[in-house]
C-alpha positions in Angstrom: 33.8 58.3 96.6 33.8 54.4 96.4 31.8 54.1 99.4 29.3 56.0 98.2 29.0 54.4 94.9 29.1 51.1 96.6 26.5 52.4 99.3 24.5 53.1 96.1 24.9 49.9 94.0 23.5 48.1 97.6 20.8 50.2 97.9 19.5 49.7 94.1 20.5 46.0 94.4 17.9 45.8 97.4 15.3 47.6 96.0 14.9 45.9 92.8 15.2 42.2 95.1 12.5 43.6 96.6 10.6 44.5 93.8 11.0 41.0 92.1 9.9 39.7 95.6 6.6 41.8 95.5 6.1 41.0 91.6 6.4 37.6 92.6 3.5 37.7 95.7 1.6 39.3 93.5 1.8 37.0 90.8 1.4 34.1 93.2 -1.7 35.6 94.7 -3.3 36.1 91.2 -2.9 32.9 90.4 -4.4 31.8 93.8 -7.7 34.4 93.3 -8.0 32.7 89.4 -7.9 29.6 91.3 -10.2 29.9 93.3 -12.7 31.9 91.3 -12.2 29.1 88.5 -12.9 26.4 91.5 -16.2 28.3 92.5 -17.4 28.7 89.1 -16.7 24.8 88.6 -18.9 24.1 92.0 -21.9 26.4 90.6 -22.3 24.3 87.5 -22.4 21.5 89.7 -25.2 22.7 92.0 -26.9 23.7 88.8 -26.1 19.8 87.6 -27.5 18.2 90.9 -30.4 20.5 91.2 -31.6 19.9 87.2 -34.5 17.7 87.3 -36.7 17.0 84.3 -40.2 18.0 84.3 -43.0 17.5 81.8 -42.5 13.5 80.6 -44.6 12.5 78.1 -44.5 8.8 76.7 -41.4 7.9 79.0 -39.4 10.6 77.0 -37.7 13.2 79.1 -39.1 16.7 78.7 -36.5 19.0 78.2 -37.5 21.9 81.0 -35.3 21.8 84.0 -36.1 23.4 87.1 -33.4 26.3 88.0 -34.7 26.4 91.6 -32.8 28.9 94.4 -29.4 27.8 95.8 -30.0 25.8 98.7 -33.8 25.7 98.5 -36.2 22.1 97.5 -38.8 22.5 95.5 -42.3 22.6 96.6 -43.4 19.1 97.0 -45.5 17.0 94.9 -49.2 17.0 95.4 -49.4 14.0 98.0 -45.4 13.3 98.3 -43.7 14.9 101.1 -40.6 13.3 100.3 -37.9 16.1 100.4 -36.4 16.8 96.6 -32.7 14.6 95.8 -29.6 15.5 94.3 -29.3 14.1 90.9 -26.4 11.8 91.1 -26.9 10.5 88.0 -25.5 13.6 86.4 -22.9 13.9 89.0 -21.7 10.6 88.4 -21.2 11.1 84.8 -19.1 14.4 85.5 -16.8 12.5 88.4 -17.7 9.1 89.5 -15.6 10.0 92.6 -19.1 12.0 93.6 -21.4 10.0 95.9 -22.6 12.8 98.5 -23.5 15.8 98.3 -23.1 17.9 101.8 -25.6 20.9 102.6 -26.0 23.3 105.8 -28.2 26.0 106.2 -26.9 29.6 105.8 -23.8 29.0 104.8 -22.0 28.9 101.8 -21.4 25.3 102.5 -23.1 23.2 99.4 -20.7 21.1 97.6 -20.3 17.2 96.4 -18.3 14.6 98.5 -15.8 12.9 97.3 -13.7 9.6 97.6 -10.3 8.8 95.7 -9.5 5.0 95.7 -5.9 4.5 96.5 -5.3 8.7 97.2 -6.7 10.4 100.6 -4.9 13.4 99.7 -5.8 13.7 96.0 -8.8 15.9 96.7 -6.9 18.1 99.0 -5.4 20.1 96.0 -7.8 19.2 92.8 -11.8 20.1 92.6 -14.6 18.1 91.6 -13.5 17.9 87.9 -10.5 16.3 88.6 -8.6 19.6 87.8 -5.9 20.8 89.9 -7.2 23.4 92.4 -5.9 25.1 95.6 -9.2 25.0 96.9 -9.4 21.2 96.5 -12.6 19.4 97.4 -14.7 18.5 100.9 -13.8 14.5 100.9 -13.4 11.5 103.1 -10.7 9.0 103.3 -10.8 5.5 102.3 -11.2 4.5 105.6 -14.8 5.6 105.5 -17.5 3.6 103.5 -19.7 5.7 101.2 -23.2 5.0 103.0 -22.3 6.8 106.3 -23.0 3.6 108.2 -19.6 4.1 109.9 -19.5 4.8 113.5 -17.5 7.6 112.6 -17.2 9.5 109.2 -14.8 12.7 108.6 -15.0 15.3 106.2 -12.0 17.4 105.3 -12.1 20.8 104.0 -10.2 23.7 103.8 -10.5 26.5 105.5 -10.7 29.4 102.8 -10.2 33.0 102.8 -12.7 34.1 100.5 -15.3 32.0 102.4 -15.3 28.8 100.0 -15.1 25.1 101.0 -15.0 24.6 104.6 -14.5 28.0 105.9 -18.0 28.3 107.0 -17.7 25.8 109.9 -15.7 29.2 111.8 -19.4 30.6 112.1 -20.1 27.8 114.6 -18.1 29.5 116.8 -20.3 31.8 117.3 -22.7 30.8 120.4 -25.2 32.8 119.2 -24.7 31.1 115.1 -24.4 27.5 117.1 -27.6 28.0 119.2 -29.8 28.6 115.9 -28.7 25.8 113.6 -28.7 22.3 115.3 -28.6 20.3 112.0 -27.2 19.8 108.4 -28.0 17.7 105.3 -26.2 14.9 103.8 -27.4 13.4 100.4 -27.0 10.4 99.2 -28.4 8.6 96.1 -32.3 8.1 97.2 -32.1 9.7 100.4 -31.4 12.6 102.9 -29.7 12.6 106.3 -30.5 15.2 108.9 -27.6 15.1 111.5 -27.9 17.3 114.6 -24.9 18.7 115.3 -23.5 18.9 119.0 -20.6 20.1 119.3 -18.2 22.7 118.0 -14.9 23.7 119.0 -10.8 23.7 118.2 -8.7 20.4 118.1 -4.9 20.1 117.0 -4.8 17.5 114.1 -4.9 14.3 115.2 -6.6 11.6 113.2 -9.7 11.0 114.6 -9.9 7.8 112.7 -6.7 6.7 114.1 -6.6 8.0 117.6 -10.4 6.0 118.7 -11.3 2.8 117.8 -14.9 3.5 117.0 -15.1 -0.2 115.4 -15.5 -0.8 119.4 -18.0 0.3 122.0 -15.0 1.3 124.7 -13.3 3.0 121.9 -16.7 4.7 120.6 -17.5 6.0 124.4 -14.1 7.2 124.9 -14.5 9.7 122.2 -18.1 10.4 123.6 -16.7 11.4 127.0 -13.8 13.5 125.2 -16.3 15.9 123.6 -18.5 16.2 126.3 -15.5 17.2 129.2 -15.0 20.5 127.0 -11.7 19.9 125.3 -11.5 23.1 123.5 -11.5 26.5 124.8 -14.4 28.2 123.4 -16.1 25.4 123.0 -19.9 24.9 121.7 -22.0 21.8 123.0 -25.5 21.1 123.5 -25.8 19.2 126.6 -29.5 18.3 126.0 -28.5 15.9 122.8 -28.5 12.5 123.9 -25.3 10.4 122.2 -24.7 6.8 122.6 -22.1 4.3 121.2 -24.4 3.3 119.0 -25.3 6.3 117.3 -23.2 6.9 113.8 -21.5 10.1 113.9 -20.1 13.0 111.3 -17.0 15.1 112.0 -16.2 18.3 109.2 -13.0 19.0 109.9 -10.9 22.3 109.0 -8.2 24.4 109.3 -7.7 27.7 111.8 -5.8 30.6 110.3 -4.0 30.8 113.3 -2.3 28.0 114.3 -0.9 25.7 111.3 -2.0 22.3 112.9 -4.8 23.3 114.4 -8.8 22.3 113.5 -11.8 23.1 113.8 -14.5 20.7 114.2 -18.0 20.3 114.1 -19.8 17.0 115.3 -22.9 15.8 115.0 -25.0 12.7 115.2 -28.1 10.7 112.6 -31.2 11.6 113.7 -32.5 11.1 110.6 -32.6 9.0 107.0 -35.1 9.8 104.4 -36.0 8.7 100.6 -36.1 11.4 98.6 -38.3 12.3 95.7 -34.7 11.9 93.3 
């Protein structure tokens, strides 16, 4: 009789363990999706912040319409300016003065600010745009990195999200078919656009790129060169028709997998071009 009423008080011990246990996950994993959704929303009134311009000026006052124009898309130019359309850093600036790029490749959902936090590489990793505390965190660069992408090398970190946020786009690159069609992406900086052409794509463990070349030298710069273009990565994209040379400035946007906790994926690509915008 005492076995059974001790058989018993296990069994209803274990069961409500484990239904604390799946209170808990689920708890955890609302948090995460209010998180996230919160982060998202937070990025939306930001695109709608960059992409706000002021029309209609009359006596060097401001008019007050403000073009609402289609995620991703530039305005129709100017009558006789073909100078692609800015990001209005001004108003970016005044929400986070951490902001001072703004990141943009073609369809994806991959259209976010760039930030920098003096003195904290990792703030970003775990707090948005607003300085808020997010899972989602930010796309940013490290110190290391100046803010005019004159570097040989700049990295950008995001992560790799389940609901298809931050970085998580970069995965469609694996795609040979996704890679063939989209050679470039956009970086924006105060006054101009950059057009990189990307060149390769493919999976990396995570070691420091900034730490493991020395692109502040021409051996180091070449060494990293030669790396990408051997095919380090199983199922690995490249375009063996771009031309790199040491002197060309590169981008890395770096990632997680989902299926190997220090791996990465990367995607590389190199200036081709820098142009004043109409912002």
């Amino acid at each position: 009789m005492r076995d059974k009423k001790g058989t018993h008080r296990f069994w209803g011990v274990l069961f409500y363990l484990a239904l604390m246990v799946t209170i808990v996950s689920a708890s955890y994993a609302g948090v995460r999706f209010c998180s996230n959704l919160v982060t998202e929303q937070s990025y939306e009134r930001l695109r709608d912040a960059a992409e706000a311009f002021a029309v209609g000026t009359k006596n060097g006052q401001q008019g007050k319409e403000k073009n609402k124009a289609a995620k991703g898309m530039e305005r129709e130019s100017e009558a006789g300016d073909e100078r692609p359309e800015g990001i209005d850093f001004a108003e970016l600036s005044s929400i986070n003065p951490d902001i001072y790029a703004w990141i943009r490749i073609p369809d994806t959902q991959i259209d976010y600010p760039v930030l920098q936090r003096e003195e904290d590489d990792t703030y970003y990793l775990r707090h948005n745009s607003s300085g808020r505390y997010a899972f989602a965190g930010s796309i940013y660069t490290e110190e290391a990195n100046s803010r005019d992408f004159k570097d040989p090398m700049t990295v950008l970190y995001g992560h790799n999200m389940r609901d298809g946020s931050m970085f998580q786009n970069l995965h469609f690159f694996e795609d040979e078919t996704f890679f063939a069609e989209h050679p470039e992406f956009f970086i924006y900086l105060p006054g101009y656009r950059l057009t990189y052409e990307i060149f390769a794509a493919y999976r990396f463990d995570d070691t420091h790129l900034l730490g493991a070349f020395d692109f502040s030298k021409k051996k180091g710069r070449w060494a990293y060169i030669r790396e990408v273009f051997a095919g380090i990565s199983m199922g690995q994209n490249t375009r063996e028709d771009v031309k790199v040379t040491a002197k060309d400035k590169f981008v890395t946007l770096s990632t997680c997998t989902s299926d190997q906790a220090d791996g990465r994926y990367l995607v590389q690509a190199v200036l081709r071009k820098k142009e004043k915008t109409r912002q």
